[in-house]
N, C-alpha and C positions, 0 to 999 in steps of 0.2 A: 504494500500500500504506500502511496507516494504522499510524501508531506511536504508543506512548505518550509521545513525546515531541512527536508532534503533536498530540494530545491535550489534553496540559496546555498547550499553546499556545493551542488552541482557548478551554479552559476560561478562561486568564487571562485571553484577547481578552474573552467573557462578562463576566466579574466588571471588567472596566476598562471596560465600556460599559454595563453598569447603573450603576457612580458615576459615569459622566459624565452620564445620564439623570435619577439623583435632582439632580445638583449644577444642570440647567439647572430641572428643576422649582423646585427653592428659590430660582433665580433669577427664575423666573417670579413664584412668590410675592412676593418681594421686589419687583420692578418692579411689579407691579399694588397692591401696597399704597401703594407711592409716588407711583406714578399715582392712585389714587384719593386722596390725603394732600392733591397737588397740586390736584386738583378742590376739594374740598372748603375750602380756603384761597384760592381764587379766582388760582392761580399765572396768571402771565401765559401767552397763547394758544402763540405760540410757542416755549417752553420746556413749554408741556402739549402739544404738537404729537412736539417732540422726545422727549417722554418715554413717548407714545403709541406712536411708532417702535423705542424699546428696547424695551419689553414686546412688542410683534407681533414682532420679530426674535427674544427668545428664547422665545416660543411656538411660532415655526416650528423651532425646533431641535428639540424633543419630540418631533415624527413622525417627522423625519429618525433621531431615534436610535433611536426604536422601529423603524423597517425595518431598521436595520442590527445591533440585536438579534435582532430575528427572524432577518435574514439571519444570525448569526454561530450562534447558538439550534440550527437547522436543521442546519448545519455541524457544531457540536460533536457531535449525536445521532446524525450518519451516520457520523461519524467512533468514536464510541463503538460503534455497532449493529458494525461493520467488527469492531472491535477484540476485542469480545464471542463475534462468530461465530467466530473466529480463537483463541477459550477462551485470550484473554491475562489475566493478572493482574497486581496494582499497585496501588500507592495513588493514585495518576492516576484509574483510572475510578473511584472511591469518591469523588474530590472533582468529577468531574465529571458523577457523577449527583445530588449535591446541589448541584451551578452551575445544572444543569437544572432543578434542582424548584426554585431561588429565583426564575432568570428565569421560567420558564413564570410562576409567583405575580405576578411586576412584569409581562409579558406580556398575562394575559390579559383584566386588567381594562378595555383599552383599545379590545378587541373585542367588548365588550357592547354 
């Protein structure tokens, strides 16, 4: 049985995994500019080797968190559809039909 205090659980889990989502993208940005900074100064091999290995490590983070947005995404919508059928009200589903419409927005550009 779906409560609104599962709900808003739901919703924080959403809104704590899209900033961890933007936070590794920015880190992505960051290590590819420093990789490419290093390239271009002719950094020694081995320390451009290592630093190749940090930007692939947090670019693999980015799908990982996208699946477990989708995954959490999914979760929050049946838990809300539950809660809907069941004619509850709250300020809960009012924030977590706009969690929904920011993740879908972060969502669904990665499926193009």
């Amino acid at each position: 049985m779906a409560t609104l205090r599962n709900l808003k659980i739901k919703t924080s889990t959403c809104k704590r995994i899209v900033k961890e989502l933007r936070s590794y993208e920015k880190e992505v940005e960051k290590e590819a500019a420093k990789t490419a900074n290093m390239k271009e100064n002719g950094a020694d091999p081995y320390d451009l080797k290592q630093q190749e290995n940090v930007l692939a490590e947090s670019r693999m983070m980015v799908p990982d968190c996208h699946k477990r947005l989708e995954t959490a995404l999914a979760d929050l919508k049946a838990t809300l559809a539950e809660l809907k059928e069941a004619n509850e009200q709250g300020a809960e589903i009012g924030e977590a039909e706009s969690t929904i419409t920011e993740v879908e927005a972060v969502v669904k550009p990665t499926e193009e």
